[in-house]
C-alpha positions as CSV (number, residue, x, y, z in Angstrom):
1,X,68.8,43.7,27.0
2,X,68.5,43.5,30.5
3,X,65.6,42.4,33.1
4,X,64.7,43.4,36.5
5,X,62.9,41.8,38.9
6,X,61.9,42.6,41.9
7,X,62.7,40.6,45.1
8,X,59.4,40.1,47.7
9,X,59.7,40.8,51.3
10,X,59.5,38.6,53.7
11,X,59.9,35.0,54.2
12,X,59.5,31.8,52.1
13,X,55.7,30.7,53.0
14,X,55.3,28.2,55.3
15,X,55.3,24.9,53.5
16,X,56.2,22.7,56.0
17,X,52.6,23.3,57.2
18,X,50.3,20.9,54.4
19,X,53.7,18.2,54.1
20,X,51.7,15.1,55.4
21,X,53.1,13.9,59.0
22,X,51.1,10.8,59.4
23,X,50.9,7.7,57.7
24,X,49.6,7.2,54.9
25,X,46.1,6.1,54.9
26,X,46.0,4.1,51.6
27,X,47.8,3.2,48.5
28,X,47.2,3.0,45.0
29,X,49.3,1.1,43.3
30,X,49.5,0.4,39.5
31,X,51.6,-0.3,36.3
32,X,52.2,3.5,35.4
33,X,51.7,3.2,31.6
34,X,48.4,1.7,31.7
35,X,47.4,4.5,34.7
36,X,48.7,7.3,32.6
37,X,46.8,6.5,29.8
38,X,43.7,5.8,31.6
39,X,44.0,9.2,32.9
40,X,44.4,10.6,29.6
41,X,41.2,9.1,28.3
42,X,39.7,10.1,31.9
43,X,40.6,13.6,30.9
44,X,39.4,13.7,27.8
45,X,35.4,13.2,29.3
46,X,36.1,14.7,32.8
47,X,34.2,18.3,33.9
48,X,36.6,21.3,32.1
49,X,37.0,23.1,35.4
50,X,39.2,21.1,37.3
51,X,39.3,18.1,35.2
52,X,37.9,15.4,38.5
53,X,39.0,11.9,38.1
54,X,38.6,9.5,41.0
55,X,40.9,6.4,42.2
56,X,39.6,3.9,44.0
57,X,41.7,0.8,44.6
58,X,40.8,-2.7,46.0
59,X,40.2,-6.0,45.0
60,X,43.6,-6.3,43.1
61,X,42.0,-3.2,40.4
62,X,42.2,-0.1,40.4
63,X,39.4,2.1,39.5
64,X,39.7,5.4,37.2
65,X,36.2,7.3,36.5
66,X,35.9,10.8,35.1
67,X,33.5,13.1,37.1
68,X,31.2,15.7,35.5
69,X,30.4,19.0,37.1
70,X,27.9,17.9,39.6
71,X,30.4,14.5,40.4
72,X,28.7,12.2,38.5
73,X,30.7,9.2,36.9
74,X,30.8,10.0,33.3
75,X,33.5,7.2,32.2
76,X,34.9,4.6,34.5
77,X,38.0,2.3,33.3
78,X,39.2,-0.8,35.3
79,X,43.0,-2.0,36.3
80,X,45.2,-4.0,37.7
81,X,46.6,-3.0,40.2
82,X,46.6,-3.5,43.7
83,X,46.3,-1.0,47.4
84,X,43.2,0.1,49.2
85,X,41.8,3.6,49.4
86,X,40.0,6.7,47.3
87,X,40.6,9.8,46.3
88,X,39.5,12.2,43.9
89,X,42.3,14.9,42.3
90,X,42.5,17.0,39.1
91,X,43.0,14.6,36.7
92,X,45.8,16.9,35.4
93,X,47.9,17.4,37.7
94,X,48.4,13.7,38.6
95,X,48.8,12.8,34.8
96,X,51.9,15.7,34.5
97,X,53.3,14.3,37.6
98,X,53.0,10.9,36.6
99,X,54.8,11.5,33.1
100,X,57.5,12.5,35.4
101,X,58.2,9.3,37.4
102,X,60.4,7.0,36.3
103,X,60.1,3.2,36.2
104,X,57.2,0.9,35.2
105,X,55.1,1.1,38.6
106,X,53.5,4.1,39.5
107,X,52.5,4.3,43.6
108,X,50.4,7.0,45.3
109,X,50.3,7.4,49.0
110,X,46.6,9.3,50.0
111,X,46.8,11.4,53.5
112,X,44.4,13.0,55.1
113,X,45.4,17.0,54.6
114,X,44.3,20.2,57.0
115,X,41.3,20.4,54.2
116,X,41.5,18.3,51.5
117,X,43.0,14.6,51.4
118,X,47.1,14.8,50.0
119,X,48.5,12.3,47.1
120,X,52.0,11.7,47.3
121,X,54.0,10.6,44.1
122,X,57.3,9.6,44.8
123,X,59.8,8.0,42.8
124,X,63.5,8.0,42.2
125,X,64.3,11.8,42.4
126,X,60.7,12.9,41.6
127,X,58.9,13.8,44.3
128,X,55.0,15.4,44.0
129,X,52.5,16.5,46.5
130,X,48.8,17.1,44.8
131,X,45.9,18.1,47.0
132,X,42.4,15.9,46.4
133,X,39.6,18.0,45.4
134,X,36.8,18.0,47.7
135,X,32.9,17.5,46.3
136,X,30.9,20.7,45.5
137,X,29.2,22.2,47.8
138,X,25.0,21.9,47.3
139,X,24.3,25.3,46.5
140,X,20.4,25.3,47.9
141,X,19.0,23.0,45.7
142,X,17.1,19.6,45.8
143,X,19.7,16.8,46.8
């Protein structure tokens, strides 16, 4: 058989619009095996929503906790690795792009983005653009 699909009008959405056009503001840089499967145990504790897991680099380690609900650490695993900066994405997303990149060292470039910070992935003929996730918003309770 055959299928049909309709073609939308209009123009391609503007994309050019959230591609980072500053430097970057930080770097995380580590071996990518050793990320990617810190990420997979991350995942396996981290809230089911949007899976958060936070990076922090410095100090030559890199830091990978899993994040409950309210953005609580509930699991933190420690690197090598080397950069300086933060960021907290779905832990998914990063861990499909990374099992994309090729090579042994995986480097992410943070940007500040129009509303949440940018993580760039970028190796060889990969290239990936994941938007952080920004903290929850207090919803009118104590804190």
């Amino acid at each position: 058989g055959r299928a049909g699909l309709p073609l939308a009008d209009g123009g391609f959405p503007p994309y050019r619009g959230v591609l980072p056009q500053v430097p970057p503001v930080g770097r995380i840089g580590a071996e990518r095996k050793n990320l990617l499967e810190a990420l997979k145990r991350a995942l396996v504790v981290a809230a089911p929503q949007n899976h958060p897991v936070r990076l922090q680099a410095g100090g030559g380690e890199v830091r990978v906790q899993a994040l409950d609900e309210a953005w609580a650490p509930v699991s933190e695993e420690v690197l090598p690795g080397e950069g300086d900066g933060e960021v907290t994405v779905n832990g998914r997303f990063l861990k499909e792009a990374l099992e994309e990149v090729e090579g042994e060292e995986a480097d992410l470039a943070l940007y500040p983005g129009p509303r949440a910070p940018l993580v760039e992935v970028r190796n060889g003929r990969f290239y990936a653009l994941i938007a952080g996730l920004l903290p929850p918003q207090n919803t009118g309770g104590q804190g």
